[in-house]
VEXMIBA-509580 format. One line per 10 residues: number of its first residue (from 1); their letters; for each residue x, y, z of C-alpha. Coordinates in nm, 2 decimals, padded with zeros to 4 digits. Example, Ala and Ser with C-alpha at 12.3 -4.5 7.8 and 13.67 -1.06 7.14 Angstrom:
REM residues 2
1) AS) 01.23,-00.45,00.78; 01.37,-00.11,00.71
This chain:
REM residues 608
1) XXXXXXXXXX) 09.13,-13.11,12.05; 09.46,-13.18,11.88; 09.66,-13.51,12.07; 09.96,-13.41,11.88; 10.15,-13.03,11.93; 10.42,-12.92,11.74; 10.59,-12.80,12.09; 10.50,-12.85,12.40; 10.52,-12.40,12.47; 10.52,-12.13,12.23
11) XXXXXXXXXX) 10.67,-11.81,12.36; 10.61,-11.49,12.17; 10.83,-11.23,12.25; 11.29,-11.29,12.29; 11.27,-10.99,12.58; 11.39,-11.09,12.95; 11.04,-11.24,12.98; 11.01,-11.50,12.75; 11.33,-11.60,12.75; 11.34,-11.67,13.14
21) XXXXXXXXXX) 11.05,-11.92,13.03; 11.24,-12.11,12.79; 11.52,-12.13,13.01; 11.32,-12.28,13.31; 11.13,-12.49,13.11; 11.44,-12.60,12.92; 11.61,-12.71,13.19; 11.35,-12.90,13.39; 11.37,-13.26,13.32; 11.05,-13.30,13.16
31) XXXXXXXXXX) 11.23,-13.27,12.85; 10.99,-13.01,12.70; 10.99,-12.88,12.33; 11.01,-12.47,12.33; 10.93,-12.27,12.02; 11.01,-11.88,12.06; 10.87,-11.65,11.80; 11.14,-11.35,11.79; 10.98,-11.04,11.56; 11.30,-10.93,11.52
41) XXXXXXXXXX) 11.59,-11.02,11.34; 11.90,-11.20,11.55; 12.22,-10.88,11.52; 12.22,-10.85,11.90; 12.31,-11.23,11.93; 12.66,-11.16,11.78; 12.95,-10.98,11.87; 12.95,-10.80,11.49; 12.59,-10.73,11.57; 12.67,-10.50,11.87
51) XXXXXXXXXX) 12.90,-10.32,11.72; 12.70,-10.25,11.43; 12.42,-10.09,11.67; 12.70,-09.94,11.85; 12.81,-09.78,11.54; 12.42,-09.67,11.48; 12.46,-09.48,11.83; 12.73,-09.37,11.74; 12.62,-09.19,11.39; 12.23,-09.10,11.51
61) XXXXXXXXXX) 12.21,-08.77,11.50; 11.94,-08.75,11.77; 12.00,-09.02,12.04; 11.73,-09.15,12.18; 11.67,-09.49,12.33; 11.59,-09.67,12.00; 11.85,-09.47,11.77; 12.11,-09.82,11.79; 11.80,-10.04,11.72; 11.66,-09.95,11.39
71) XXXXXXXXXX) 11.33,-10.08,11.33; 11.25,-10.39,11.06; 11.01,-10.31,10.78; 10.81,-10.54,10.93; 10.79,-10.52,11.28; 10.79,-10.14,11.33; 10.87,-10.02,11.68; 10.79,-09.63,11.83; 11.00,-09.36,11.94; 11.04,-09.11,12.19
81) XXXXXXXXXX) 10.97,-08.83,11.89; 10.63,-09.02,11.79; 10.37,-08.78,12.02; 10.17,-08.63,11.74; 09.75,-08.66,11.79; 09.49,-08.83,11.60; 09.28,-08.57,11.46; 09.46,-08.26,11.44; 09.49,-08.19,11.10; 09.84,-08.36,11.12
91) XXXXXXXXXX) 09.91,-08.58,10.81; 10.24,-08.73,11.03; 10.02,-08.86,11.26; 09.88,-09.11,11.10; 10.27,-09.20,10.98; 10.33,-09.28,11.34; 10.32,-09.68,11.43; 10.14,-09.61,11.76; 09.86,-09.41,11.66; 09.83,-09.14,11.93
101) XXXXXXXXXX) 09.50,-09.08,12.05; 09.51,-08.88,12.33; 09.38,-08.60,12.49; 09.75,-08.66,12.63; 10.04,-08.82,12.43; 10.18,-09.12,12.54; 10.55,-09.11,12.61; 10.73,-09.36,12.60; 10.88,-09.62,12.38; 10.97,-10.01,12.34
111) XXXXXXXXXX) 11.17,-10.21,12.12; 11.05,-10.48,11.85; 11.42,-10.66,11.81; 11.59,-10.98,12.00; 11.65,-10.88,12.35; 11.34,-10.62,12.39; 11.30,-10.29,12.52; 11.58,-10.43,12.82; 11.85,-10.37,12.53; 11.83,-09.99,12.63
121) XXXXXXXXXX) 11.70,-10.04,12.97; 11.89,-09.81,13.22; 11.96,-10.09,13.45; 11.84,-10.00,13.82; 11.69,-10.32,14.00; 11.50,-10.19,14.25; 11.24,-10.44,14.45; 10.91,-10.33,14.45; 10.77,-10.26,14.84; 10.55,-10.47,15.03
131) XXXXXXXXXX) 10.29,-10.17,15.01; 10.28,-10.14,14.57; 10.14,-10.44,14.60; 09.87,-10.35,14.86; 09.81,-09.98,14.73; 09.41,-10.02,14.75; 09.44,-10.19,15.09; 09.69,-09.96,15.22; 09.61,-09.62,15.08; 09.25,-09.66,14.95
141) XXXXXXXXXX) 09.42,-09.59,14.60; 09.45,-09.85,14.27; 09.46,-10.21,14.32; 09.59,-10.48,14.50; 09.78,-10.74,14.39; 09.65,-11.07,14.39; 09.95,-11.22,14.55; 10.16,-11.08,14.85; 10.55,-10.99,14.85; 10.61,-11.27,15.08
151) XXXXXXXXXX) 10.52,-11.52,14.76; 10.72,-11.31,14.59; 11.04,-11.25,14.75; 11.18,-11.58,14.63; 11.18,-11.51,14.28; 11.37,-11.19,14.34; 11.66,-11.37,14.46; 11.62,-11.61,14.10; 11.60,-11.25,13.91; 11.87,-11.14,14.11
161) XXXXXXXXXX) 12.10,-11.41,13.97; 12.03,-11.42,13.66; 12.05,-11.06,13.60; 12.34,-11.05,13.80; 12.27,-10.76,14.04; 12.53,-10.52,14.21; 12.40,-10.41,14.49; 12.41,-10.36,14.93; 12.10,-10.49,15.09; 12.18,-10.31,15.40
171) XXXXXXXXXX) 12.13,-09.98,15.28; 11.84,-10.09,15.04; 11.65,-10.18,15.43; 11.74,-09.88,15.54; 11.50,-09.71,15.23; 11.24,-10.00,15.34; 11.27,-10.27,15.12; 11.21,-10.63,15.22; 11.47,-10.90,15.21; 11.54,-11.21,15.36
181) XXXXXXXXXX) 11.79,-11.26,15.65; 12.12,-11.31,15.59; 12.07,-11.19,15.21; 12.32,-11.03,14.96; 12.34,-10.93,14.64; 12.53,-11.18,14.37; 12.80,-10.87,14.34; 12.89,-10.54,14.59; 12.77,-10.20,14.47; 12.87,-09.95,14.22
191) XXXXXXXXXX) 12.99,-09.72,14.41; 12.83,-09.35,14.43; 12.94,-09.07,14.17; 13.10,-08.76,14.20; 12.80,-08.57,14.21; 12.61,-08.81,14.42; 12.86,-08.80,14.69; 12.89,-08.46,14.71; 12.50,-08.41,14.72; 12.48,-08.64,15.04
201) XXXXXXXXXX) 12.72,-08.45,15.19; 12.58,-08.10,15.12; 12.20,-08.23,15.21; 12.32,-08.38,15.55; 12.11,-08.25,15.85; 11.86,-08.05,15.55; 11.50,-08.14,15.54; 11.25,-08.02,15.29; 10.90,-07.98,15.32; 10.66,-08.21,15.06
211) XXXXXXXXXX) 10.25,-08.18,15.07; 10.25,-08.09,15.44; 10.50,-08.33,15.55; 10.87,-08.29,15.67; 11.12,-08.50,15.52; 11.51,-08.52,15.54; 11.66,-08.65,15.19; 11.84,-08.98,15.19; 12.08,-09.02,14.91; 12.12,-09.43,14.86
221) XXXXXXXXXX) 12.31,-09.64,14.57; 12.09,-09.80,14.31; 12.11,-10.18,14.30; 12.20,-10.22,13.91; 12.20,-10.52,13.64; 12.56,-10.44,13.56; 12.89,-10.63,13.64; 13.09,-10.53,13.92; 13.28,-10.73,14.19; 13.11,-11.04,14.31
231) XXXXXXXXXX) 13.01,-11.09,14.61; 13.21,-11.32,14.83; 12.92,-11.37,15.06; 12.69,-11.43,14.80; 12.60,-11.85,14.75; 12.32,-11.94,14.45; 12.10,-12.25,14.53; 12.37,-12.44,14.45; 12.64,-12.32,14.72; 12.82,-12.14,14.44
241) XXXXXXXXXX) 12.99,-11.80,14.43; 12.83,-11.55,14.14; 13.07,-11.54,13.83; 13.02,-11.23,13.59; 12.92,-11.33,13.25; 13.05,-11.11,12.99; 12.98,-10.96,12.61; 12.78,-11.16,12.42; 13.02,-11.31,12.16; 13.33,-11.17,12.36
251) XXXXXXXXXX) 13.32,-11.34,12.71; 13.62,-11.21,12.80; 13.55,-10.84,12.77; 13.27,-10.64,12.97; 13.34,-10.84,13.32; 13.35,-10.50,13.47; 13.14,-10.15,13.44; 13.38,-09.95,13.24; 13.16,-09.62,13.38; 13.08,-09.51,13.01
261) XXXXXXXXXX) 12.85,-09.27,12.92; 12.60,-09.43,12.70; 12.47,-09.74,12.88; 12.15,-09.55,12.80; 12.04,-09.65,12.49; 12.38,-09.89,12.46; 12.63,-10.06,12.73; 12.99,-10.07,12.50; 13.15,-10.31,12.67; 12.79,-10.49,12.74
271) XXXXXXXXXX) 12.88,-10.49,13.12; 12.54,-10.42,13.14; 12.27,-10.75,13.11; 12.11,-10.84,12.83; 11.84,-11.04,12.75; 12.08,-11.22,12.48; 12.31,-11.36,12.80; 12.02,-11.52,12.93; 11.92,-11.67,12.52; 12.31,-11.77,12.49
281) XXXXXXXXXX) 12.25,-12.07,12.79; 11.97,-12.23,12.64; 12.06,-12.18,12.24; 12.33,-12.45,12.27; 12.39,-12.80,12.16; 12.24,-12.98,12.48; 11.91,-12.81,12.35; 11.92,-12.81,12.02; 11.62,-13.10,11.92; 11.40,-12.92,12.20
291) XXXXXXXXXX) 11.47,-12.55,12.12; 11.39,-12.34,11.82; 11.42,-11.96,11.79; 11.26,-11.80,11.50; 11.33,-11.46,11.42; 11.20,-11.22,11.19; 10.80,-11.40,11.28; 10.54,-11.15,11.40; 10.24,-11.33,11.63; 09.95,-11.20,11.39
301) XXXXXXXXXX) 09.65,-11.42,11.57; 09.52,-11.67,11.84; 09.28,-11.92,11.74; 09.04,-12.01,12.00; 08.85,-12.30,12.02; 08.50,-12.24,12.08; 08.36,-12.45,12.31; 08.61,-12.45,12.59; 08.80,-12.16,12.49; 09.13,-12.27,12.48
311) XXXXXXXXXX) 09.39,-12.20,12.24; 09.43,-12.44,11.95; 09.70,-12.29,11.73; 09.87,-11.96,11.68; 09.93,-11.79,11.36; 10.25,-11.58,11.26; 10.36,-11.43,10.95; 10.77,-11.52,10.83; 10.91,-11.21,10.67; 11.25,-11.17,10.49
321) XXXXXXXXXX) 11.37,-10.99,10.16; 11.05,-10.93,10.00; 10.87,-11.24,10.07; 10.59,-11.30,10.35; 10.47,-11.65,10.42; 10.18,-11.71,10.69; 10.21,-12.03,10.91; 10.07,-12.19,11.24; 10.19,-12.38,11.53; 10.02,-12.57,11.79
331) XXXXXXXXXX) 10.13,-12.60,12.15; 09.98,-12.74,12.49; 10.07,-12.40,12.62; 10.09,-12.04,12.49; 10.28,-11.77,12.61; 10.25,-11.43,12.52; 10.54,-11.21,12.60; 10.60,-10.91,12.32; 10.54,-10.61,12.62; 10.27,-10.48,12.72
341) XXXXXXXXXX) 10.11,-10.27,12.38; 10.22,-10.56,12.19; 10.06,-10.82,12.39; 09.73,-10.64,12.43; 09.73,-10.58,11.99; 09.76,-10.97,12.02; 09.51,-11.07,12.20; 09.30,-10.77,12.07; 09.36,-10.87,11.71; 09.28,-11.25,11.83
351) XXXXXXXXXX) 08.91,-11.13,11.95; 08.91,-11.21,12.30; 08.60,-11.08,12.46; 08.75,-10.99,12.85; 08.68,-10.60,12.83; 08.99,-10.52,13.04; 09.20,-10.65,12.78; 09.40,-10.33,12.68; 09.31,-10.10,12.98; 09.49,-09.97,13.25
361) XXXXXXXXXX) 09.77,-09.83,13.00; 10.03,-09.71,13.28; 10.42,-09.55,13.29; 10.63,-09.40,13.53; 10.52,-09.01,13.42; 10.82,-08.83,13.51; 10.93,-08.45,13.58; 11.28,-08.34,13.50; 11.45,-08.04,13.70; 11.76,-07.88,13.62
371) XXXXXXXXXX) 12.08,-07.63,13.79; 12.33,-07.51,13.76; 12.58,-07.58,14.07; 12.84,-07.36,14.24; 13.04,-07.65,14.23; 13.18,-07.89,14.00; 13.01,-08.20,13.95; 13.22,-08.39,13.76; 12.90,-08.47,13.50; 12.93,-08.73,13.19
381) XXXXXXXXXX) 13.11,-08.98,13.40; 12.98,-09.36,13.46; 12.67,-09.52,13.41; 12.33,-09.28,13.35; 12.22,-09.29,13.72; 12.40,-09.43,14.03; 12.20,-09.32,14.28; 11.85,-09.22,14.40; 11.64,-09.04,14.67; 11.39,-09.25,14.81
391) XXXXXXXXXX) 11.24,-09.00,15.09; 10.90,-08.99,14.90; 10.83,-09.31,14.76; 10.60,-09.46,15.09; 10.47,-09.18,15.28; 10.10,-09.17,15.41; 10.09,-08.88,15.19; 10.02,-09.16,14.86; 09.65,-09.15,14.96; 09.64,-08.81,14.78
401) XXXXXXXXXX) 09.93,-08.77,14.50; 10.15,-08.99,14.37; 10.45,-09.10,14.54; 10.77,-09.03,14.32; 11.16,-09.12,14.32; 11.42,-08.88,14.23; 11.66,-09.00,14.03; 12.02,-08.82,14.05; 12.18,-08.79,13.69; 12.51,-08.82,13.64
411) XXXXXXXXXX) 12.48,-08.68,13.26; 12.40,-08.33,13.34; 12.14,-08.18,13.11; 12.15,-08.43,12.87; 11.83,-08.55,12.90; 11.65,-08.17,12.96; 11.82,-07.97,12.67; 12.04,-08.25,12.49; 12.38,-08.16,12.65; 12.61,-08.12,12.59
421) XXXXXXXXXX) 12.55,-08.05,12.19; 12.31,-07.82,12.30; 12.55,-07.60,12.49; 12.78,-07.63,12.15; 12.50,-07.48,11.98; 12.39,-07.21,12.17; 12.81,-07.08,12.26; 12.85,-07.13,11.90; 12.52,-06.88,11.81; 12.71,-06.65,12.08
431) XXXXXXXXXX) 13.03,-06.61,11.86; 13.22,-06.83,12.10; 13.52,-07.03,11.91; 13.86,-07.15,12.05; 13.95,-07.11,12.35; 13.66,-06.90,12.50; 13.43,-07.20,12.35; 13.63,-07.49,12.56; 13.62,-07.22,12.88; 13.24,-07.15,12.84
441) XXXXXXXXXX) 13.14,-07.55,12.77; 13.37,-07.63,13.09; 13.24,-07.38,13.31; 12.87,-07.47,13.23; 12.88,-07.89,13.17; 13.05,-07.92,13.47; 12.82,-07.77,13.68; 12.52,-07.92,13.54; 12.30,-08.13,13.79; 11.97,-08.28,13.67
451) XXXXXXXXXX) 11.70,-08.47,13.89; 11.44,-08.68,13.70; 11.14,-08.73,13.94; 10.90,-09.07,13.88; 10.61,-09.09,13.98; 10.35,-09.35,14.05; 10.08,-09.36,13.81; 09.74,-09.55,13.92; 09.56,-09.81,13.70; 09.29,-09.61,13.50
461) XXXXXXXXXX) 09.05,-09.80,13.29; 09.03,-09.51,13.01; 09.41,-09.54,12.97; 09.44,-09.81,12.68; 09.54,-10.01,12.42; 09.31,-10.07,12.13; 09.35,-10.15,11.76; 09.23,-09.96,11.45; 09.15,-10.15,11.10; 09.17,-09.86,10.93
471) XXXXXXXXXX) 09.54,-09.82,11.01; 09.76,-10.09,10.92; 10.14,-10.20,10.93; 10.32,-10.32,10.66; 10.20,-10.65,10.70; 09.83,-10.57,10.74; 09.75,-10.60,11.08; 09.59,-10.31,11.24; 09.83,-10.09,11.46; 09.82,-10.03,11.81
481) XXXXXXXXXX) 09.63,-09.68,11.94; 09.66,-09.58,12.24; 09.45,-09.36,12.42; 09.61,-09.18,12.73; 09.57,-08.87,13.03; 09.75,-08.83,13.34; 09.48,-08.82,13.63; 09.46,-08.56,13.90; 09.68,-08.81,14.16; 09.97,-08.79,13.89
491) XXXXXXXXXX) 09.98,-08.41,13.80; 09.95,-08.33,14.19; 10.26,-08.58,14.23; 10.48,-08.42,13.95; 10.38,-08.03,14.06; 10.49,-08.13,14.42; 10.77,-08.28,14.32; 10.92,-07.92,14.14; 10.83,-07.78,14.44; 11.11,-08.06,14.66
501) XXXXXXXXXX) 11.31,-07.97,14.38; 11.36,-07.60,14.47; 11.43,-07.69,14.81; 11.72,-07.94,14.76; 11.88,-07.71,14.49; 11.89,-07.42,14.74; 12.00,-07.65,15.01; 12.27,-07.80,14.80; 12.38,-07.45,14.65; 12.25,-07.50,14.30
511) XXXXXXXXXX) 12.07,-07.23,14.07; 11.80,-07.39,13.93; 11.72,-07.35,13.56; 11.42,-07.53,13.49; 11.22,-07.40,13.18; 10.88,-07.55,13.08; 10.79,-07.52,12.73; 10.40,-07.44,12.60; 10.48,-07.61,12.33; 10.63,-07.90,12.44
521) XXXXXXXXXX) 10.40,-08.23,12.40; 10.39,-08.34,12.76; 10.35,-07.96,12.88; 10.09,-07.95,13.15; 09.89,-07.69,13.40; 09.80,-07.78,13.73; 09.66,-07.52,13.96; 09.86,-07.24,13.96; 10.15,-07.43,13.85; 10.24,-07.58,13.51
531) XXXXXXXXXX) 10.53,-07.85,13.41; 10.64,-08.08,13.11; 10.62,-08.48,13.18; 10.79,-08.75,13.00; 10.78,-09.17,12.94; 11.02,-09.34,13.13; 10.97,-09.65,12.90; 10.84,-09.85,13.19; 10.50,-09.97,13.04; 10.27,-10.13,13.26
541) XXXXXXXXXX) 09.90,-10.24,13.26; 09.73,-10.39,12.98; 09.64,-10.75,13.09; 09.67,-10.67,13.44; 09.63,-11.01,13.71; 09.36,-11.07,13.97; 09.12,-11.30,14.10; 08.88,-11.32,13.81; 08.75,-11.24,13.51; 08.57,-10.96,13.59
551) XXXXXXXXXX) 08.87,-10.73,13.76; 09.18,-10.86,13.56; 09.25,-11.04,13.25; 09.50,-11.29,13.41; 09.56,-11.45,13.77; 09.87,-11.44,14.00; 10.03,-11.73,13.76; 09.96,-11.46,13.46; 09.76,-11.71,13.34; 09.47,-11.62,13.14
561) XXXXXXXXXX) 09.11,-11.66,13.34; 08.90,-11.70,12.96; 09.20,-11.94,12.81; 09.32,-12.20,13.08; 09.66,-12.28,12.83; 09.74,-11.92,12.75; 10.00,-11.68,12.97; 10.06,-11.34,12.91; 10.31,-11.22,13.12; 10.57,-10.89,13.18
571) XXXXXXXXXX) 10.49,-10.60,13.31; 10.15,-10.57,13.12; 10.02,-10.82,13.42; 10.13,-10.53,13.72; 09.79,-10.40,13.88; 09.98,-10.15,13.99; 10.31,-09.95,13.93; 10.44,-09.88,14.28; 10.79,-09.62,14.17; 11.07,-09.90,14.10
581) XXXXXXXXXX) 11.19,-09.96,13.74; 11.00,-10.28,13.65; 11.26,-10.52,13.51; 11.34,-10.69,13.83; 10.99,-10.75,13.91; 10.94,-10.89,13.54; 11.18,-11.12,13.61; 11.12,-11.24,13.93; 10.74,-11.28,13.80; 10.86,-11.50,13.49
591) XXXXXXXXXX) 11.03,-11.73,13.68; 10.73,-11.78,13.95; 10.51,-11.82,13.62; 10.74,-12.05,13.47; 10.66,-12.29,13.76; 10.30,-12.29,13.67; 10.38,-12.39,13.31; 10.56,-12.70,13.38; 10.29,-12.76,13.70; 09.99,-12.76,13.35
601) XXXXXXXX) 10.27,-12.93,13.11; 10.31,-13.22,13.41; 09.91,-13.29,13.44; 09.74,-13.54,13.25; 09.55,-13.28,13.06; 09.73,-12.96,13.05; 09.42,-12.79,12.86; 09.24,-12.75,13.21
């Protein structure tokens, strides 16, 4: 094997992930040389840059999580709108980057530019419970995880910090989630909308009835990755207080949540974190012979050395205005970090042989429900979701249908019909103009309420990533397909969860308005019931960890079993979903991964 390495790690992927990495490996005193390949180009690491995606927002017609992020010739990305099949006489699918293969469309998105799919995340930090990881153990259901929550729980606190997460641990117990003594959150909670307030008080001392089981809703505050007012209880490792960081570019603007109404796909003010915050501490002078970030490079190819199996070099094409040029780099360690599908095309396109490699293709399938209140709720105001519902997420009840989270939106409709430039459209095609237009928008948007109900999906071996030659990006390497069904567990899950739905709207005097289309692509029958899921972007699965080769592709260090100097880490590694947004647990994972990497950088040979 090579003696001499170009760096010491190569990280592909600039998401919350890899960059973590380089931080942690950055800043250890081992003096370690970091190479991160970035398939994306380098606007969000500007000031300018976020107000020309702000200004894409702004103009998209339809906004959807990617619409400020427009994708580069190169390095295509999917969106929400891409669910056409393979094989149905359907010329545009074939057009789509993620070939869709079905029987079920696959709905949900992630972004190829610096910063990752976490530039539109909606920002809840929710732990994961002690019993996701144990789901098999607990429930007879999925997998377990190869490590416990206990190993765990430190990292949290690392995420924590470095995301900089609002939040009140006292009422996160009380919705049984683990935490250390004494703990707090680096900043106090946002506080509760409008409409969240005035649900808890109109469901107080209301149960609802949910497969066979009696359950009283709980309406608790979201811990959130956005700034708000620091803790004075809080201490780091260090003794010191938590101090907000703010834009990227502009550090004296977004020190506080401003309550806007697009943090989903695009924070103005970028109170919320970014990925970029987290680059901006490590692209600086101190580092600048150690660190290198090259963007616009796409990860085409793993070379493996045959004998021990070990990676040797990594291959990447360097795109800009009509030029591609093909290059390699060598490394004592490789990690892969580009999500989940991305990741899994890698190492797919890089013809390693572990069969699971690719399976296990999960989301967060959701449900949405929507009312109208006799009430005003005081919609459109402050960040997408403040609060949430937590009542089914653990119950003994997960041994036969998935456990699900409601979600409380603060947008109204938005995300069921497109309010409110739905509601323009449909007064408008009424006749309505003037006054009686402004009356009719005001009596109907502010009485909008809208629940969005995730559910647990379980690790199916049939779900997948794969690649196809015969479909090829623009610069030749074989797209993603992706071939995807909700099981029985899932549909059962989002049917009951319609059904707690009805309850809680009658209870808190709300007309409910739901409408399921036929033709909708996520349009489903179960029984004698029927619904319409969506993606929640939360992609999980792909190279999920474990004790060996033979159930996972990596181990608890999301180090690879077949290639002893190759990671691949993010939420691709989770065995299972559990029903907390993943961010926070991709965090805390990187930094408990990142201590593996320097443990192999420190040995004599870091190739064992």
């Amino acid at each position: 094997m090579n003696t001499q390495y170009d760096f010491d790690v190569v990280i592909v992927g600039a998401g919350v992930a890899g960059l973590i990495m380089a931080k942690q490996i950055l800043e250890d005193a081992g003096n370690f040389r970091v190479l991160v390949l970035e398939a994306g180009g380098e606007r969000s690491k500007s000031f300018e840059g976020h107000r020309e995606y702000l200004k894409n927002f702004f103009e998209a017609l339809i906004k959807i999580p990617n619409s400020p992020y427009p994708a580069e010739f190169y390095a295509p990305h999917p969106n929400e709108l891409e669910t056409k099949l393979l094989n149905k006489n359907d010329p545009a699918a074939e057009l789509q980057y993620v070939l869709q293969n079905g029987p079920q469309p696959f709905r949900t998105t992630y972004t190829r530019s610096l910063g990752g799919t976490v530039q539109h995340w909606l920002g809840t930090c929710l732990r994961l419970r002690p019993s996701d990881l144990k789901m098999r153990t607990t429930y007879g259901r999925g997998l377990d995880w190869p490590l416990t929550y206990e190993e765990l729980m430190p990292y949290y606190r690392k995420a924590e910090f470095e995301i900089g997460v609002a939040g009140d641990v006292d009422e996160q117990k009380l919705d049984g989630f683990k935490f250390e003594d004494g703990y707090v959150y680096p900043m106090e909670g946002i506080p509760k909308s409008y409409v969240d307030s005035e649900l808890e008080r109109r469901l107080n001392g209301h149960t609802f009835t949910y497969a066979g089981t009696t359950q009283k809703p709980r309406v608790t505050a979201s811990p959130q990755g956005r700034n708000g007012i620091p803790n004075p209880k809080y201490k780091d490792e260090n003794k010191n207080q938590y101090v907000p960081l703010g834009a990227v570019g502009r550090g004296d603007l977004g020190l506080r949540c401003e309550g806007n109404s697009s943090c989903v796909p695009i924070c103005p003010a970028q109170a919320k974190y970014t990925p970029v915050k987290t680059l901006n501490k490590i692209d600086i002078p101190e580092y600048a012979d150690r660190f290198s970030i090259l963007y616009n490079s796409v990860a085409t190819k793993l070379h493996i050395e045959k004998e021990s199996g070990n990676i040797e070099s990594l291959e990447y094409k360097k795109y800009g205005r009509g030029s591609i040029s093909t290059k390699q780099v060598t490394a004592k360690v490789y990690i892969l970090a580009a999500h989940a599908v991305e990741n899994a095309k890698l190492l797919l396109n890089s013809s390693c042989k572990n069969d699971l490699i690719g399976r296990n293709l999960m989301d967060h399938p959701f449900v949405l429900t929507w009312g109208l209140s006799d009430w005003n709720a005081g919609t459109f105001r402050g960040p997408a979701v403040t609060s949430t519902i937590t009542s089914l997420c653990d119950l003994p009840t997960r041994k036969d249908l998935s456990a699900c989270r409601i979600e409380i939106s603060n947008w109204g409709w938005n995300w069921a019909t497109g309010s409110p430039y739905a509601e323009v459209d449909e007064f408008l095609g009424q006749g309505l103009h003037g006054q009686k237009l402004r009356e009719a928008l005001k009596n109907n948007i502010s009485r909008q309420i809208e629940f969005n109900f995730l559910t647990e999906q379980l690790p199916d071996k049939d779900n997948r990533v794969t690649i196809d030659e015969n479909f090829r990006d623009e610069l030749e390497l074989p797209r993603p397909k992706l071939h995807y069904q909700l099981g029985e567990y899932e549909r059962a899950g989002l049917i009951e969860a319609k059904k707690v739905s009805d309850q809680i709207f009658k209870s808190a005097g709300v007309t409910d308005c739901t409408k399921y289309d036929k033709k909708d692509p996520g349009y489903f029958e179960f029984g004698q019931s029927n619904a319409v899921f969506y993606g929640a972007g939360h992609i999980g699965g792909t190279h999920i960890m474990g004790l060996n080769a033979n159930d996972s592709v990596v181990d608890k260090d999301q180090r690879s079993h077949d290639h002893r100097n190759l990671f691949a880490i993010g939420s691709g590694s989770f065995p299972t979903m559990g029903t907390s947004n993943p961010t926070l647990t991709i965090a805390a994972l990187s930094f408990r991964s990142a201590e593996a990497v320097l443990r192999q950088l420190k040995q004599a040979n870091p190739w064992n």
